[in-house]
C-alpha positions as CSV (number, residue, x, y, z in Angstrom):
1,X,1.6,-8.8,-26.8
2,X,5.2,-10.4,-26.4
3,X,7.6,-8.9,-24.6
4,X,10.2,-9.3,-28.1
5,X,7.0,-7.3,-29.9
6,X,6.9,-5.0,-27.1
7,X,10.7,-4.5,-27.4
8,X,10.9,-3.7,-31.0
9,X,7.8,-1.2,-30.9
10,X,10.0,0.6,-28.3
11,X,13.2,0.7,-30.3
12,X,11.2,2.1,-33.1
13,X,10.6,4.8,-31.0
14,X,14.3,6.0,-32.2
15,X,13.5,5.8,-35.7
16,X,14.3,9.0,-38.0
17,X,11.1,9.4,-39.6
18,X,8.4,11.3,-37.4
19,X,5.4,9.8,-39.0
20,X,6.7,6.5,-37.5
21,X,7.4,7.4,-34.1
22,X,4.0,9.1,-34.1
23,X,2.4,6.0,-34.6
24,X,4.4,3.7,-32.8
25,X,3.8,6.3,-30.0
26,X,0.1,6.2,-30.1
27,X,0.7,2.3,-30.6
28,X,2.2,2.2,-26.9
29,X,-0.5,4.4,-25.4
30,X,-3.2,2.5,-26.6
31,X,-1.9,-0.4,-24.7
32,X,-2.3,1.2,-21.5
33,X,-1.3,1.5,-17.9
34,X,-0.5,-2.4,-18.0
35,X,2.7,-1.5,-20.2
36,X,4.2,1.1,-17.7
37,X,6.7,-1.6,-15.6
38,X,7.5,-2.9,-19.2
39,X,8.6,0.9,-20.7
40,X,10.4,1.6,-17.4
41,X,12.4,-1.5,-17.7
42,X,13.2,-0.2,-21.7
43,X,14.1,2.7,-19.9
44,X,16.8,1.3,-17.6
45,X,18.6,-1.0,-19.9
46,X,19.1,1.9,-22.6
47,X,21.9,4.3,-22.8
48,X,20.6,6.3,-25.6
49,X,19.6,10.1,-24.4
50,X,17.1,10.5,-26.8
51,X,15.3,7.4,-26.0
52,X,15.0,7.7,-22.7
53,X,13.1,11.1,-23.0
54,X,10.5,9.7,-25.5
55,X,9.6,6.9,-22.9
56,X,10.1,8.9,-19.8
57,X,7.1,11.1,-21.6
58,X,5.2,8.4,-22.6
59,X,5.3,6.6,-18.7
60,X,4.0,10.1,-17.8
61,X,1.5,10.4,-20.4
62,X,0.0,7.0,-19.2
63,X,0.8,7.8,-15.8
64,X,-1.3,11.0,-15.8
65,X,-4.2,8.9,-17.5
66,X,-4.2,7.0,-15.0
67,X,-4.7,9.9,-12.5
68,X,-6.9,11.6,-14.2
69,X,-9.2,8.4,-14.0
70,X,-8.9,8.0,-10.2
71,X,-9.4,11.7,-9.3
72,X,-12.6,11.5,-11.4
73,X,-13.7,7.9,-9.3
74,X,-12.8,9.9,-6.3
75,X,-15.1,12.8,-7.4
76,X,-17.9,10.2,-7.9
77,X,-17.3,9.1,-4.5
78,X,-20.0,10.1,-1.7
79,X,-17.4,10.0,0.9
80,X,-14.6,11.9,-1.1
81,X,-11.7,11.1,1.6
82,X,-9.8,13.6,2.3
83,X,-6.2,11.7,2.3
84,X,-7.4,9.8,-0.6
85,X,-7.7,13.2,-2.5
86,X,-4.4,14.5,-1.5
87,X,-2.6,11.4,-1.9
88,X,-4.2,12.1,-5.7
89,X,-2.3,14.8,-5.5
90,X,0.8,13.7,-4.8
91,X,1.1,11.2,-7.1
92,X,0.8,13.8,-10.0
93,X,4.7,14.5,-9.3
94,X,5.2,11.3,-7.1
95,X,3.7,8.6,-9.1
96,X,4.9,5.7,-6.8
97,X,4.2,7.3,-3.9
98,X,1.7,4.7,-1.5
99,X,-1.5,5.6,0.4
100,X,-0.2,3.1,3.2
101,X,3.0,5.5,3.6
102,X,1.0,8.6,4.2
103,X,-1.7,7.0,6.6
104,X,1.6,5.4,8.4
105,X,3.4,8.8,8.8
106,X,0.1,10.6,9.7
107,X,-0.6,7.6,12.2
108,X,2.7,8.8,14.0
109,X,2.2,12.3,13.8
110,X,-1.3,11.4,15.9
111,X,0.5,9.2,18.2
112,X,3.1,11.3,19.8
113,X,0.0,14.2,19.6
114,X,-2.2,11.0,21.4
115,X,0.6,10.4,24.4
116,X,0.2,14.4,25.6
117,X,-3.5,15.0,24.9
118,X,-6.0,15.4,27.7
119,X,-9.6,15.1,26.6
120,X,-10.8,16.4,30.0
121,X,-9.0,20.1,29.1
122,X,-11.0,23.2,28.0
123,X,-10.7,23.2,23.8
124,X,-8.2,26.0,24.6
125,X,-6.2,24.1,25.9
126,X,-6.6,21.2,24.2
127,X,-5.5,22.9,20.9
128,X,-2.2,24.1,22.5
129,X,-0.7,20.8,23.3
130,X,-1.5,19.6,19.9
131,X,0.5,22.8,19.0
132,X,3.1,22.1,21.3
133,X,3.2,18.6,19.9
134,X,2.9,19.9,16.2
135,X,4.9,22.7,15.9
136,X,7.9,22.5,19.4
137,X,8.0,18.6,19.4
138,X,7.7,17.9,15.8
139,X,8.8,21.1,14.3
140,X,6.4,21.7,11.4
141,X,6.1,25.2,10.0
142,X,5.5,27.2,7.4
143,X,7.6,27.3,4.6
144,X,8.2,31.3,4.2
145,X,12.0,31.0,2.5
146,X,10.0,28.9,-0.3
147,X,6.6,29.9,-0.2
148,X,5.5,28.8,-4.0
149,X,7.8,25.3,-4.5
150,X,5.0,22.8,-5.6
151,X,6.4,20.8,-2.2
152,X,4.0,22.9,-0.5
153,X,0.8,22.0,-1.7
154,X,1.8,17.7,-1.9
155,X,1.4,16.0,0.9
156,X,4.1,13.7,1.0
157,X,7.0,16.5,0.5
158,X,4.9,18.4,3.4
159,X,5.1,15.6,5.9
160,X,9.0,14.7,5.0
161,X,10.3,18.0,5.1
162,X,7.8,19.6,8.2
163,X,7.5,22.6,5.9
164,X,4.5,23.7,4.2
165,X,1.9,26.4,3.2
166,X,-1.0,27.3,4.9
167,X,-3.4,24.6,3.7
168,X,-1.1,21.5,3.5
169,X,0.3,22.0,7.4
170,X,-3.6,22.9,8.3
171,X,-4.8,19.6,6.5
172,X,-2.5,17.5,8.2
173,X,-3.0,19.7,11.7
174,X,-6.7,18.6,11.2
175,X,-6.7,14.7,10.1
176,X,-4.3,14.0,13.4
177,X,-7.5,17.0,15.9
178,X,-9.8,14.7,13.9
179,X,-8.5,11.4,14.9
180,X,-8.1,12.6,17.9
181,X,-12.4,13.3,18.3
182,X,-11.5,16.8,18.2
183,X,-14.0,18.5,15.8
184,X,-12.0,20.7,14.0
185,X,-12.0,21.6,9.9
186,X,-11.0,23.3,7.5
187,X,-12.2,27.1,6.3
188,X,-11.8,28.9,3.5
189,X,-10.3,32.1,3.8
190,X,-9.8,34.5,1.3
191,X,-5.8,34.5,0.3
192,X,-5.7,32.1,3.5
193,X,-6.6,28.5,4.8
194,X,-7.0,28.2,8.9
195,X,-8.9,26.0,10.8
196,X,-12.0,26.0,13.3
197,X,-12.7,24.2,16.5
198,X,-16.8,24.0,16.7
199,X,-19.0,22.4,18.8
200,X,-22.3,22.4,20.2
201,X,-20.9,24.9,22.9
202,X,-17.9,26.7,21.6
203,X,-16.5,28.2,18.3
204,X,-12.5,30.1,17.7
205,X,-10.3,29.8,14.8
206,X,-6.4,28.2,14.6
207,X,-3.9,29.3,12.1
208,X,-1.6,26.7,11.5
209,X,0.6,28.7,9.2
210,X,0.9,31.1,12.5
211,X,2.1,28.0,14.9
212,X,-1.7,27.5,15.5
213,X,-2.7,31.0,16.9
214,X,-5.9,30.7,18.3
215,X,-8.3,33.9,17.4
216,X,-12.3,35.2,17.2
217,X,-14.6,35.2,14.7
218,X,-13.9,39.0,15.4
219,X,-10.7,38.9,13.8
220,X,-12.0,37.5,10.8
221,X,-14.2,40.0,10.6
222,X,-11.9,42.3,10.8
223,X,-9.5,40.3,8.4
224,X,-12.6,40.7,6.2
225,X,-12.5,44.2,6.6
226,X,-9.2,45.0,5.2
227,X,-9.9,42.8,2.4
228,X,-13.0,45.4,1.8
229,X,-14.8,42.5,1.0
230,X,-18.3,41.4,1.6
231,X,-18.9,38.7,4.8
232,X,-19.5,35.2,3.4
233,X,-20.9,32.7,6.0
234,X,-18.3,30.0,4.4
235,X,-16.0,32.5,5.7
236,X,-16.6,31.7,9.3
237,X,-17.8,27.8,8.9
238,X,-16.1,24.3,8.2
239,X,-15.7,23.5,4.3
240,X,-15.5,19.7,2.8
241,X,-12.6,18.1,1.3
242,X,-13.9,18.8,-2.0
243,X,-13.4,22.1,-1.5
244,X,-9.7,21.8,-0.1
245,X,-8.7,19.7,-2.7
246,X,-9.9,22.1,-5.5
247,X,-7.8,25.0,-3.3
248,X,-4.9,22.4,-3.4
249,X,-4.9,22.1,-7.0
250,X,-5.4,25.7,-7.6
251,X,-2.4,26.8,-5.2
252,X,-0.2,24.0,-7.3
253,X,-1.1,25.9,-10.6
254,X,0.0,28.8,-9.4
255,X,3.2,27.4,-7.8
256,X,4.0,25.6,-11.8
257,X,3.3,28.5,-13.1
258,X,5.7,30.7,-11.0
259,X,8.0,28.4,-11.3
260,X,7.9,28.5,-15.0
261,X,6.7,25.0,-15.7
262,X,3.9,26.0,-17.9
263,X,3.3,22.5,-19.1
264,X,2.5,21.1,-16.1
265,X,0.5,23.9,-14.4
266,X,-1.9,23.2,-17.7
267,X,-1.8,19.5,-16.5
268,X,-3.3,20.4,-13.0
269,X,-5.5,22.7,-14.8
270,X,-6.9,19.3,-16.2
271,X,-6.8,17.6,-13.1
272,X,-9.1,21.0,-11.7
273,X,-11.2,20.3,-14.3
274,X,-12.5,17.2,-13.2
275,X,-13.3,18.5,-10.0
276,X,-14.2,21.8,-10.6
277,X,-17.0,24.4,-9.4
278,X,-18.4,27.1,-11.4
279,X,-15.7,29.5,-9.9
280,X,-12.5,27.7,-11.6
281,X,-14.7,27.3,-15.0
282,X,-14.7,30.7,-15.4
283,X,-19.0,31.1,-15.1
């Protein structure tokens, strides 16, 4: 299509009669995710209100299409790459948002971790400089003041602003332990995410929400306890990044939906979708 063909379908888009902008809206969609730089250029160079709202929803309509096509190629995937998945994630709110930027601040983050770390220390010890690293040098923490902003569960905002909930700050805790050759994962804790170290030899828990308080499987028990729930083994072992990203999506619905922006909180639910497990379908 020419770019004079593509300019009058958009100034249609301001046209009084709804019928017409419905079509001419479906029109634009059905070109695709090839048109986006095109409508955002539209967008710039017009100064009507009204118009600029109908294409900033139609660059997020294609936008999420997009999305919702890569999440489900990253389901499909056999590896299912962690950062990948978040970077998914971030993109939902951040469409422009690069892969390359989050591997480059992570890369950092491991770095200044990499210049203190010992591998010839007890894991003990081991996980405290990467908490004195993490959470003195770096100053990461948890985000109490705004526990349910959206920030919290992307992993862009998280790494910017050093603030997070418990998952993001223990996801990025554990990519940098991981590059690191330290073998610790994610778990998934009732009402909270925390990490394990486990090896052949040696098995404790870290709470990165807690400035990566190190604790028993005893305490977990007892956490378990006071839940008056029933002891899961997946509440004691490492889960898969399938499994964090489904949490991550979850904990964004939530954070939409207390935030009262309904309509996108029903767009994650989509993006859940794809992913799912029998537990978010409702069986």
């Amino acid at each position: 299509m020419q770019e004079s063909e593509l300019k009058a379908l958009v100034s249609l888009l301001d046209d009084e009669d709804d019928q017409i902008v419905a079509h001419i809206e479906e029109k634009i969609r059905s070109l695709g995710k090839e048109i986006i730089p095109y409508l955002e250029q539209e967008w710039e160079s017009t100064f009507n209100p009204g118009l600029q709202r109908k294409i900033e929803d139609l660059i997020h309509t294609l936008q999420f299409q997009v999305l919702k096509e890569r999440l489900q190629n990253w389901f499909d995937d056999p590896e299912q790459d962690l950062l990948t998945g978040l970077w998914l994630i971030s993109t939902y709110q951040y469409p422009d948002i690069e892969l390359a930027k989050l591997k480059q601040d992570l890369e950092q983050i491991y770095y200044e971790a990499w210049l203190e770390f010992r591998p010839d220390l007890h894991p003990f010890d081991q996980v405290k400089l990467i908490n004195s690293v993490f959470f003195n040098k770096l100053k990461f923490g948890a985000n109490t003041k705004n526990f349910h902003s959206p920030g919290n569960s992307l992993i862009n905002i998280v790494l910017e602003t050093r603030k997070g909930n418990p998952i993001s700050l223990c996801v990025i805790y554990m990519l940098v332990a991981q590059k690191l050759k330290l073998p610790i994962h994610g778990v998934n804790l009732p009402n909270l995410f925390i990490l394990t170290f486990k090896d052949d030899k040696v098995q404790f828990y870290i709470n990165a929400f807690n400035r990566g308080l190190i604790f028993s499987k005893q305490d977990i028990e007892n956490y378990i306890h006071e839940l008056r729930l029933t002891p899961q083994d997946s509440f004691f072992q490492p889960c898969s990044s399938l499994e964090i990203i489904r949490r991550t999506l979850r904990n964004l619905v939530m954070s939409f939906d207390k935030m009262g922006e309904h309509a996108k909180a029903e767009e994650v639910k989509e993006l859940l979708l794809i992913v799912a497990d029998a537990a978010d379908l409702g069986v």
